[in-house]
KOLPAMAR-495577 format. One record per residue (C-alpha): x, y, z; residue in one letter. Coordinates in steps of 0.05 Angstrom, whole numbers, padded with zeros to 5 digits. Each point is the difference from the previous one (the first is absolute). Example, Ala and Ser with C-alpha at 12.3 -4.5 7.8 and 13.67 -1.06 7.14 Angstrom:
site X=00246	Y=-00090	Z=00156	code=a
site X=00027	Y=00069	Z=-00013	code=s
END
This chain:
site X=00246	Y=-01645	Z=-01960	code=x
site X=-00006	Y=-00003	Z=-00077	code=x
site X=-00078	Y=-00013	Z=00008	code=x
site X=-00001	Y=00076	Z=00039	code=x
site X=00043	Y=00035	Z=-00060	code=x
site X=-00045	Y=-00032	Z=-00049	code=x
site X=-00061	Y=00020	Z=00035	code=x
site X=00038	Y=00069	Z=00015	code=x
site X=00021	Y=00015	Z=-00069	code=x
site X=-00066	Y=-00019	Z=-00035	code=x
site X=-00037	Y=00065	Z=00035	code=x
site X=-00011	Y=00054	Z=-00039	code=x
site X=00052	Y=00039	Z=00048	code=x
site X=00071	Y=00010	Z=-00028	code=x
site X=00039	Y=-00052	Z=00036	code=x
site X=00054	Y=00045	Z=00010	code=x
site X=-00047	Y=00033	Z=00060	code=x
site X=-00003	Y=-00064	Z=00039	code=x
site X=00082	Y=-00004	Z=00002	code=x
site X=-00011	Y=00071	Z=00032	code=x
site X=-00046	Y=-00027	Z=00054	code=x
site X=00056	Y=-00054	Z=00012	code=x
site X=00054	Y=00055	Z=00000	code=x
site X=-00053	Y=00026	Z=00052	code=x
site X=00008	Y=-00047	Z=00047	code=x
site X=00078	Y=-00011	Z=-00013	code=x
site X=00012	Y=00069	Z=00028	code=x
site X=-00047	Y=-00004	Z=00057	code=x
site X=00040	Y=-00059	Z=00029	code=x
site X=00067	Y=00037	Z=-00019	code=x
site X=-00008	Y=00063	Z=00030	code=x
site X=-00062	Y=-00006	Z=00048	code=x
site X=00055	Y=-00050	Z=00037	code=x
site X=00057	Y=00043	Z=-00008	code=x
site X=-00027	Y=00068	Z=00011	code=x
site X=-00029	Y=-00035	Z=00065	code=x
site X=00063	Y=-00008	Z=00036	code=x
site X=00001	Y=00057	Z=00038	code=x
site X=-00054	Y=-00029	Z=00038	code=x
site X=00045	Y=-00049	Z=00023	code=x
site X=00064	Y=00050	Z=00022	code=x
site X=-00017	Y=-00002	Z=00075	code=x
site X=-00019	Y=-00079	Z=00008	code=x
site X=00064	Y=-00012	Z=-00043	code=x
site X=00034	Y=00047	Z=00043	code=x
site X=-00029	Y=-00021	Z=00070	code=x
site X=00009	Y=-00078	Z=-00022	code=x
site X=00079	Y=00004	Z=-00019	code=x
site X=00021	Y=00059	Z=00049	code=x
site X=00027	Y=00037	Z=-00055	code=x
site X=-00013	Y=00081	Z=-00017	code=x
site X=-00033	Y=00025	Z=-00060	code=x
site X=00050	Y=00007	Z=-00045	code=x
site X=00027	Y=-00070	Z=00003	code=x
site X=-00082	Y=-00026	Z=-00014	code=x
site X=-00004	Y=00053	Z=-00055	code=x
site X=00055	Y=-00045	Z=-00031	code=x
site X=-00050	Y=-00057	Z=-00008	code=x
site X=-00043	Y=00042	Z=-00040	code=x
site X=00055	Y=00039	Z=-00036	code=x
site X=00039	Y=-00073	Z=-00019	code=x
site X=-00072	Y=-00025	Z=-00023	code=x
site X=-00005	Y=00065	Z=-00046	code=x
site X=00066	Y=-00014	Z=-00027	code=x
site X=-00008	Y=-00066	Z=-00023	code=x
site X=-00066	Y=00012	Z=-00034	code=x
site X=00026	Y=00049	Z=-00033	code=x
site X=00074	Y=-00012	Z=-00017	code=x
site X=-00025	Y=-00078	Z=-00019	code=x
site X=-00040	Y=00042	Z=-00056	code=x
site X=00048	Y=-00013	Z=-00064	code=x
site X=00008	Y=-00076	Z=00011	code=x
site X=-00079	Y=-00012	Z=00018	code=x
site X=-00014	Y=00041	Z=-00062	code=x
site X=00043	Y=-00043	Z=-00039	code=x
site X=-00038	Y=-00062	Z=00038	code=x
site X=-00065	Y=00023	Z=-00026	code=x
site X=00018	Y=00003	Z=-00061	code=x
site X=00028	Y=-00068	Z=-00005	code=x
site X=-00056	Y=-00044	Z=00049	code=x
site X=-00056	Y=00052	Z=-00025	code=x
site X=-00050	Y=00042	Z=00055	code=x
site X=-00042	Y=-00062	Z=00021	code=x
site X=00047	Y=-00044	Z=00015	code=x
site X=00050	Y=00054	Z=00039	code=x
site X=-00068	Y=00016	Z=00045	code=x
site X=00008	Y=-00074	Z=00029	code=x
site X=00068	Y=00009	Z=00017	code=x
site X=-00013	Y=00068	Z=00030	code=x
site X=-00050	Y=-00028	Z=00045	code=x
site X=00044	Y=-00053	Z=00027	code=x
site X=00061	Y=00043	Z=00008	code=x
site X=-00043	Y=00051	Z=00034	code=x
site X=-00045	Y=-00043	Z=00045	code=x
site X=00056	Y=-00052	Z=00012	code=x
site X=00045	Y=00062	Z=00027	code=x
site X=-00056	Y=00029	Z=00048	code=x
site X=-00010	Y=-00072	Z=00026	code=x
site X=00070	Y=-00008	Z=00020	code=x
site X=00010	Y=00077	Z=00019	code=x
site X=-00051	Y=-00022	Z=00054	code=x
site X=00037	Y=-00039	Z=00027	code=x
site X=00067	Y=00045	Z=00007	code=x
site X=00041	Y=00006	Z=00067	code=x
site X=00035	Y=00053	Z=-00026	code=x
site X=00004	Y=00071	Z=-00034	code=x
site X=00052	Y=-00036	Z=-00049	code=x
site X=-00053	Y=-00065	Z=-00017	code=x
site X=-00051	Y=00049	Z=-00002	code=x
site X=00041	Y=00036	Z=-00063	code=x
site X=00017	Y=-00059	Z=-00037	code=x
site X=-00070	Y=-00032	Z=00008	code=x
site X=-00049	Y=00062	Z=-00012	code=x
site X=00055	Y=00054	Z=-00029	code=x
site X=00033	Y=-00053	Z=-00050	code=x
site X=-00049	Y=-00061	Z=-00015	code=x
site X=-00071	Y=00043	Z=00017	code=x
site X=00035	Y=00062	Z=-00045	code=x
site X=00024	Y=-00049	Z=-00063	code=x
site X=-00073	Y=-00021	Z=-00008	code=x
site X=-00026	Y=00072	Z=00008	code=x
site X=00049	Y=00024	Z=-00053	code=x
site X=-00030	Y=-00048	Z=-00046	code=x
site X=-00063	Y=00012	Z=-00001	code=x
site X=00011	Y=00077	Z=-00004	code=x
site X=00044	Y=-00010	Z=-00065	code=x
site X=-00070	Y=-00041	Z=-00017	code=x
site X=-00045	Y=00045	Z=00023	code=x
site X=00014	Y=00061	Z=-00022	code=x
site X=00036	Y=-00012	Z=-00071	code=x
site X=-00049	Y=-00057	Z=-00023	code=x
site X=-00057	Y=00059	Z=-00013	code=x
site X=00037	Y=00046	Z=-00045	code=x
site X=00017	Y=-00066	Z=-00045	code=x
site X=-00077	Y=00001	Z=-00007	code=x
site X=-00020	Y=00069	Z=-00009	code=x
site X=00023	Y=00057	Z=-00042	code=x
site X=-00058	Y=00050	Z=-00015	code=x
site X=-00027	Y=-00010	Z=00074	code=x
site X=00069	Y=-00013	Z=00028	code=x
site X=-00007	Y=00042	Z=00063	code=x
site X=-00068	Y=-00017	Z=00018	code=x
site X=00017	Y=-00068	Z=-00001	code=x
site X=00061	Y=00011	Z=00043	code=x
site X=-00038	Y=00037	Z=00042	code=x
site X=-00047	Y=-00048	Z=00022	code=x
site X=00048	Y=-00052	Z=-00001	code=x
site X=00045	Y=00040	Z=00058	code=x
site X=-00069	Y=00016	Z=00034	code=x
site X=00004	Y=-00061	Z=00034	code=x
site X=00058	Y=00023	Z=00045	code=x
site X=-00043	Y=00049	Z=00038	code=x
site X=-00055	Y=-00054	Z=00009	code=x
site X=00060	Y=-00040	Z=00025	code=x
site X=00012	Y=00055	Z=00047	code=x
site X=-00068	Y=00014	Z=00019	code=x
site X=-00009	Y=-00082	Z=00016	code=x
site X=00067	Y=-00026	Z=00027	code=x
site X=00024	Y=00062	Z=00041	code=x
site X=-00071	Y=-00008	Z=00051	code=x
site X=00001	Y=-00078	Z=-00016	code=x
site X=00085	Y=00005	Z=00031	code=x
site X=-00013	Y=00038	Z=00056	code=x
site X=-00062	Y=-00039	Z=00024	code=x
site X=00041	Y=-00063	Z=-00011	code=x
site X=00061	Y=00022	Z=00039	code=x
site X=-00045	Y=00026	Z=00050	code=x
site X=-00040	Y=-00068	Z=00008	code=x
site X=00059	Y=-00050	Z=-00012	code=x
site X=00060	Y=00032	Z=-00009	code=x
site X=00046	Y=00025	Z=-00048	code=x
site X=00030	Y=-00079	Z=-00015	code=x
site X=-00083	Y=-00020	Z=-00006	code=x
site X=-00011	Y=00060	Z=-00051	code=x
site X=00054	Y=-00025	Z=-00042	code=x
site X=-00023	Y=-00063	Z=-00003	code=x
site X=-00074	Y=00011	Z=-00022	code=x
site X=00026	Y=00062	Z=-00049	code=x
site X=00054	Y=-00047	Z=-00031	code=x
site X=-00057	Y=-00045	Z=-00017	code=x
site X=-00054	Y=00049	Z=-00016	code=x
site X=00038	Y=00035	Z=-00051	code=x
site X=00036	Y=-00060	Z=-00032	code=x
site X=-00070	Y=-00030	Z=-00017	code=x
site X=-00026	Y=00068	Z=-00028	code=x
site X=00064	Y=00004	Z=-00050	code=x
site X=-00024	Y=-00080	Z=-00017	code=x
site X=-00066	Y=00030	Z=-00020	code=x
site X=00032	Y=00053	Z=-00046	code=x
site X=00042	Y=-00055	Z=-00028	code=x
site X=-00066	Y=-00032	Z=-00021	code=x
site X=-00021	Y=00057	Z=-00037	code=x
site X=00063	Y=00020	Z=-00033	code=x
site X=00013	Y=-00015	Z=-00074	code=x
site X=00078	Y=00010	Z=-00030	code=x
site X=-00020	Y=00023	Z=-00059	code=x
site X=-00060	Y=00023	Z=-00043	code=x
site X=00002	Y=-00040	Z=-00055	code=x
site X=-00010	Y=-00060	Z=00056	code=x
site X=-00064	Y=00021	Z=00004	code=x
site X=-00016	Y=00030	Z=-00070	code=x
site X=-00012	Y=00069	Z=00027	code=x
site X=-00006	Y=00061	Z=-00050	code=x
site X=00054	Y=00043	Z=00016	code=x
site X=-00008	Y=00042	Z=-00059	code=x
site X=-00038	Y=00065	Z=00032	code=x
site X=00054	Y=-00006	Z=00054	code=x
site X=00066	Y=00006	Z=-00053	code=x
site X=-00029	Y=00019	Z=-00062	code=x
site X=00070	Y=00006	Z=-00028	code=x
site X=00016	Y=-00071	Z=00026	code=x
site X=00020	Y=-00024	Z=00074	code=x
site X=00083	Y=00009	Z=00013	code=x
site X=00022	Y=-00086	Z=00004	code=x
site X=00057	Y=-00008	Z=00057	code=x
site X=00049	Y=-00059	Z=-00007	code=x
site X=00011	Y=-00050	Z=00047	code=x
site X=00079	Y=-00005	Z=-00012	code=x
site X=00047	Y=00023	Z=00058	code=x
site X=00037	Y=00030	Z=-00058	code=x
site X=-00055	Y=00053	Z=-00022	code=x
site X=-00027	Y=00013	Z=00076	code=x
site X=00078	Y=00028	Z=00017	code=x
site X=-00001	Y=00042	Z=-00063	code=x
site X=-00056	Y=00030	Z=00029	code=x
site X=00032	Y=00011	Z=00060	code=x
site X=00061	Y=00028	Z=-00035	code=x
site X=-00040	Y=00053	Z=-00047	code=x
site X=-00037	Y=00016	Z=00066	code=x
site X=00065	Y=00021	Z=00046	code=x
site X=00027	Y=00039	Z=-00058	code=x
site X=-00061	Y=00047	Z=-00004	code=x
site X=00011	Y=00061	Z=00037	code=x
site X=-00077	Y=00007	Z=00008	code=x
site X=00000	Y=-00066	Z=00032	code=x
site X=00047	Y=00004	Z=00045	code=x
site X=-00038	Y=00069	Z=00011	code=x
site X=-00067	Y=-00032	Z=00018	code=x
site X=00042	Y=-00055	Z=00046	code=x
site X=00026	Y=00049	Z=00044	code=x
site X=-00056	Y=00042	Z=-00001	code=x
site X=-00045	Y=-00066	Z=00024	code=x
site X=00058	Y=-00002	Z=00052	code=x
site X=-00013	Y=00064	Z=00031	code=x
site X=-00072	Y=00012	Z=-00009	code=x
site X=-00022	Y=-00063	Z=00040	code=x
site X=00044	Y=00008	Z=00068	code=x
site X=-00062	Y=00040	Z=00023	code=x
site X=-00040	Y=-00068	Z=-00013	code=x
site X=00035	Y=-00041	Z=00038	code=x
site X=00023	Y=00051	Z=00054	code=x
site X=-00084	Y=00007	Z=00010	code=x
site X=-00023	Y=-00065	Z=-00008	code=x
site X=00055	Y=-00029	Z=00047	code=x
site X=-00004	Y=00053	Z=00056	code=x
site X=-00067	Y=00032	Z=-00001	code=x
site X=-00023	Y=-00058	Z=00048	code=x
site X=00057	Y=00025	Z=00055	code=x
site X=-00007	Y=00074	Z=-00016	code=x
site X=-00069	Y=-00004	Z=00020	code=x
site X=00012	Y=-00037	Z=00056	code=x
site X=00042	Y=00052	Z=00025	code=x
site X=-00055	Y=00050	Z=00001	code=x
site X=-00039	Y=-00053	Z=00044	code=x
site X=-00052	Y=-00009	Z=-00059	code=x
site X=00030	Y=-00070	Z=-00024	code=x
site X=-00071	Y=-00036	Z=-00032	code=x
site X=00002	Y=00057	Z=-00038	code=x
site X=00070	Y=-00014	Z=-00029	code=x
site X=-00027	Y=-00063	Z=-00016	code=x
site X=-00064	Y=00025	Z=-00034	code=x
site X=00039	Y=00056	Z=-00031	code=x
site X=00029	Y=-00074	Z=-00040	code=x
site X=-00060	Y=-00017	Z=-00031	code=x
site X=-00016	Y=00076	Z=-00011	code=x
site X=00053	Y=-00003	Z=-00049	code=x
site X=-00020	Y=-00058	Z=-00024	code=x
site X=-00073	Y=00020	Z=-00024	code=x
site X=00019	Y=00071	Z=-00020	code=x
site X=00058	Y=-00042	Z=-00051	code=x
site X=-00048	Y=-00053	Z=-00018	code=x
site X=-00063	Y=00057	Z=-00016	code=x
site X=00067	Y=00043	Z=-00037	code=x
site X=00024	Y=-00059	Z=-00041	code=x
site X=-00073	Y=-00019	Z=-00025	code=x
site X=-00017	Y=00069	Z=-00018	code=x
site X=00067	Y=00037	Z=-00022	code=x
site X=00018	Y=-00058	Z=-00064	code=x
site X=-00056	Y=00022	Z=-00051	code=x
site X=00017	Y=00073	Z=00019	code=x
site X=00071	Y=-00008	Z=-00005	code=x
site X=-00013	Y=-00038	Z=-00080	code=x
site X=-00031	Y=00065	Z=-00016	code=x
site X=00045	Y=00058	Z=00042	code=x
site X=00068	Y=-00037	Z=-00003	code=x
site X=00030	Y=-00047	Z=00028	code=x
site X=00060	Y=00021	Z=00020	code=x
site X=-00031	Y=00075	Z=00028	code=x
site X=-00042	Y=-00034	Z=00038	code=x
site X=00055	Y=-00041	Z=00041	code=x
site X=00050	Y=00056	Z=00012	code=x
site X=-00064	Y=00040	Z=00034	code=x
site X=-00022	Y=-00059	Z=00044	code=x
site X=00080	Y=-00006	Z=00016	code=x
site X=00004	Y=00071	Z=00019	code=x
site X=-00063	Y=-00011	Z=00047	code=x
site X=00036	Y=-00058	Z=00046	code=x
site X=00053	Y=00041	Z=00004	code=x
site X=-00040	Y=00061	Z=00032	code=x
site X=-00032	Y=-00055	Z=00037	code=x
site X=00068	Y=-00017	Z=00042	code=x
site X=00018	Y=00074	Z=00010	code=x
site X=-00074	Y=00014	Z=00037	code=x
site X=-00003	Y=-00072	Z=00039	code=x
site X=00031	Y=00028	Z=00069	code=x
site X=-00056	Y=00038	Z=-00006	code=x
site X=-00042	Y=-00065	Z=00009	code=x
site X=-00010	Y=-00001	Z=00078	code=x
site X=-00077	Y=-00007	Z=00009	code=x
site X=-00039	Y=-00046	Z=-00036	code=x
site X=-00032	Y=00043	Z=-00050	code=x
site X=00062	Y=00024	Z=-00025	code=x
site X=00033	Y=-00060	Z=-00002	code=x
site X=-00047	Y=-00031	Z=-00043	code=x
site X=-00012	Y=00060	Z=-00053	code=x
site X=00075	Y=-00007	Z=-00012	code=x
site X=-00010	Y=-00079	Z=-00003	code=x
site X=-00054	Y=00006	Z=-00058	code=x
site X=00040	Y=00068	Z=-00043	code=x
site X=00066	Y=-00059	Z=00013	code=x
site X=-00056	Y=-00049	Z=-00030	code=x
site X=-00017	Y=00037	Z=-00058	code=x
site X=00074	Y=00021	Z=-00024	code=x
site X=00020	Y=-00071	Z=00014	code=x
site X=-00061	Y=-00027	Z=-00044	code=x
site X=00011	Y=00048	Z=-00064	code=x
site X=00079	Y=-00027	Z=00005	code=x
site X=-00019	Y=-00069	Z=00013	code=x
site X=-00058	Y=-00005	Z=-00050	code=x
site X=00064	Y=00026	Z=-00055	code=x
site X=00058	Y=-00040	Z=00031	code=x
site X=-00002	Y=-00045	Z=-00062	code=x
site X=-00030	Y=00043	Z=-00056	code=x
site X=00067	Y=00051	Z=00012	code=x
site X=00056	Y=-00054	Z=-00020	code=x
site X=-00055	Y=-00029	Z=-00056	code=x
site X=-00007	Y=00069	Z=-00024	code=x
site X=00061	Y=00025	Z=-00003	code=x
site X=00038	Y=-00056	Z=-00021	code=x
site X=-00047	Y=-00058	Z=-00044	code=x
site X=-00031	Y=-00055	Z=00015	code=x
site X=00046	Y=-00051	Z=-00023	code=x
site X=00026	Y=-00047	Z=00056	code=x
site X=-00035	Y=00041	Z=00054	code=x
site X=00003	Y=-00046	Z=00055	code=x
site X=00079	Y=-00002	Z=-00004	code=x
site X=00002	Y=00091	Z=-00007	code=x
site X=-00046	Y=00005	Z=00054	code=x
site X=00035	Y=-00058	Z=00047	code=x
site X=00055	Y=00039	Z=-00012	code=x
site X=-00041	Y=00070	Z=00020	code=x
site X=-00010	Y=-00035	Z=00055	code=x
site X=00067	Y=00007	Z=00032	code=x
site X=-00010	Y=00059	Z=00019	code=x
site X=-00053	Y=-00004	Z=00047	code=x
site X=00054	Y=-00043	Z=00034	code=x
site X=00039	Y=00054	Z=00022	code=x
site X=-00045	Y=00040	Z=00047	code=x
site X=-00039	Y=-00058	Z=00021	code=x
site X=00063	Y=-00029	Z=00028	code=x
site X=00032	Y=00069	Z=00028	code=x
site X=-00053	Y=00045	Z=00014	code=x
site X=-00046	Y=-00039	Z=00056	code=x
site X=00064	Y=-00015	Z=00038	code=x
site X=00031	Y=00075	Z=-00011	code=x
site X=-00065	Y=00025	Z=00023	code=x
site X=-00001	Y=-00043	Z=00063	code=x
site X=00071	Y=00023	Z=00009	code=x
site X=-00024	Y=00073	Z=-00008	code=x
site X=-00046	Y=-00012	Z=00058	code=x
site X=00038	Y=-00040	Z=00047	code=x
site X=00053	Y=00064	Z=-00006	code=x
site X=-00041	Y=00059	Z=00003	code=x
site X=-00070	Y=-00034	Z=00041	code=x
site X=-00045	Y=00031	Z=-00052	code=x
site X=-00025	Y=-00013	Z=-00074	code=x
site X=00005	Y=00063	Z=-00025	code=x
site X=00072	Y=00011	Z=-00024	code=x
site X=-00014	Y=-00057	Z=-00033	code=x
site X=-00061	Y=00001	Z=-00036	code=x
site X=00019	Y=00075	Z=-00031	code=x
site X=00064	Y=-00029	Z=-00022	code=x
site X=-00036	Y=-00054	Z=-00029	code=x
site X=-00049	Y=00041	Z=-00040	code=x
site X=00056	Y=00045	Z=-00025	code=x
site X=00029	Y=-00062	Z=-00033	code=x
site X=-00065	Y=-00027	Z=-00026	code=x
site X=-00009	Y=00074	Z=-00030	code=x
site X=00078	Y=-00009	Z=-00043	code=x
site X=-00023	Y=-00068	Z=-00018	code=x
site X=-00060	Y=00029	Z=-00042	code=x
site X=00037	Y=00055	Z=-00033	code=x
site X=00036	Y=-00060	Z=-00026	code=x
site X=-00051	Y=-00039	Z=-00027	code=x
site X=-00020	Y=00067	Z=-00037	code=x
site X=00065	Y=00011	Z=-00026	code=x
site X=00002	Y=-00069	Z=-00030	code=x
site X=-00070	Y=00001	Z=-00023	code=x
site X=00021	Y=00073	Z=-00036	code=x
site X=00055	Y=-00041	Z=-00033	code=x
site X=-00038	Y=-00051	Z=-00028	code=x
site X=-00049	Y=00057	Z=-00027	code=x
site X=-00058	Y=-00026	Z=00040	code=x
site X=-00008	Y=00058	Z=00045	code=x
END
């Protein structure tokens, strides 16, 4: 492992770019996995007899706990360092898929892929997505971008990859292979991932030219961060703006699958996944560098705005074609947020101790990915259609970026 740094770090190539190819592959496993589960929704719901609002909880609890686990798997970074929290991701995240295989029950499924699957996933997205702003100031969003860009190649792979596997072994065999698949690919990453620059001697002078914010490792500072953080109102702003603004993702990602099937077009559902997936991945590569030299912050509360429309035109979605323009605009908005997700807290708030501020950002994607894939099945299983329920939804995402503006305007960023 040392012998690849060495040989890593002695290129010409800022070594700061190879931790974003790691953070690359972190989020494909993360989210290519997790945005995949609606593939899944019928066999899950076929297998235990149960409707789609009781599956939906399997994906809603999994959301939860890789979100809500945020705070304390920031404050585990910090303390074990990235590399070393990659290996326990992978065997918290492969070991849960392994046993969630093997569940007789709605219940075992929960605490094996929900609980043990969704601890490992919230680790490596506390790693993945707040380990490149610690090596990149100047170029901060361009490296987050491409970092994030590999959770639309994660789409685009794993969503085709699922539903071939639960087509050709079944649901149980497609965990199995997945659980192992993506717990060697986070391995990999661990290989390539350094804790620090000065490990490797790289220059990170262009990157901070006024010097690189130091976080502690003491409990004692990473809770005062917490503490200054709850008392801002522009934070707690931003929190429930992030609440609001991404019930349209999960509502889509979740329920696109069924929605399609309704309108007898199903493989198109599923393609519509990996639609979204390689219009976010293209987004995220493209939208950093712009958003260095537009704004930041501007260019999130547009792309926010534009998965909100998104939800309020998808019952329009009922032939292929439309389906998947909506899939790819979804894709885009989705990318420009995603590419930002970790730049916004960064900017708004320091750098100092960022894996702790943005664990504890993190929370609030726990909210609608716990409530709104379930309320959405609910919606349908009461009124037999999807469109009461994707309007509603994109009304919500729209509040939860006038939000995000307001806190940006109160931080004098926008």
């Amino acid at each position: 492992m040392r012998f690849l740094q060495t040989r890593l770090a002695d290129a010409s190539t800022y070594y700061g770019w190879v931790i974003v190819g790691a953070c690359f592959l972190v989020s494909g496993v993360v989210f290519g996995m997790t945005y995949s589960f609606g593939i899944f929704l019928d066999p899950l719901a076929s297998s235990f007899r149960a409707s789609t609002a009781r599956v939906s909880l399997v994906f809603g609890v999994q959301l939860f706990v890789l979100y809500a686990a945020g705070p304390p798997m920031g404050g585990l970074v910090e303390w074990l360092g990235p590399r070393r929290s990659l290996v326990l991701a992978a065997g918290l995240l492969g070991g849960g898929m392994l046993a969630g295989s093997r569940a007789g029950s709605l219940l075992a499924l929960v605490a094996t892929y929900s609980v043990v699957t969704g601890a490992g996933m919230s680790l490596a997205f506390v790693i993945g997505y707040a380990t490149p702003p610690q090596w990149f100031q100047r170029r901060r969003g361009l490296a987050t971008g491409i970092a994030s860009a590999g959770l639309g190649v994660g789409m685009v792979i794993i969503a085709p990859t699922a539903s071939m596997l639960v087509t050709r072994v079944g649901w149980r065999g497609a965990f199995l292979f997945l659980g192992g698949g993506l717990a060697v690919t986070l391995l990999l990453a661990a290989l390539l991932m350094v804790d620090e620059p000065g490990h490797v001697d790289a220059a990170i002078d262009a990157e901070f030219p006024e010097g690189r914010p130091e976080s502690k490792d003491g409990w004692r500072d990473q809770l005062r961060t917490v503490r200054e953080a709850v008392k801002n109102r522009a934070f707690l702003l931003l929190f429930a703006g992030y609440v609001l603004m991404y019930v349209s993702l999960y509502v889509l990602l979740n329920h696109v699958v069924n929605f399609a099937t309704e309108q007898g077009i199903r493989a198109t559902g599923v393609l519509a996944l990996s639609v979204v997936g390689g219009a976010t991945t293209l987004t995220r590569l493209a939208v950093g560098g712009v958003a260095d030299r537009l704004g930041r912050l501007a260019i999130f509360v547009v792309c926010g705005a534009v998965m909100g429309s998104v939800l309020l035109a998808l019952p329009l979605g009922r032939t292929p074609a439309v389906l998947l323009a909506l899939a790819a605009c979804f894709g885009i908005g989705y990318g420009g947020t995603g590419a930002l997700l970790s730049s916004v807290p960064a900017d708004l708030f320091g750098g100092r101790n960022l894996n702790t501020l943005f664990g504890l950002v993190s929370l609030s994607f726990a909210i609608p990915g716990l409530l709104a894939p379930a309320a959405a099945g609910f919606g349908f299983d009461r009124f037999g259609t999807y469109t009461p329920v994707f309007v509603a939804s994109g009304l919500v995402g729209f509040l939860g970026v006038l939000l995000v503006a307001a806190a940006a305007r109160l931080q004098g960023e926008l």
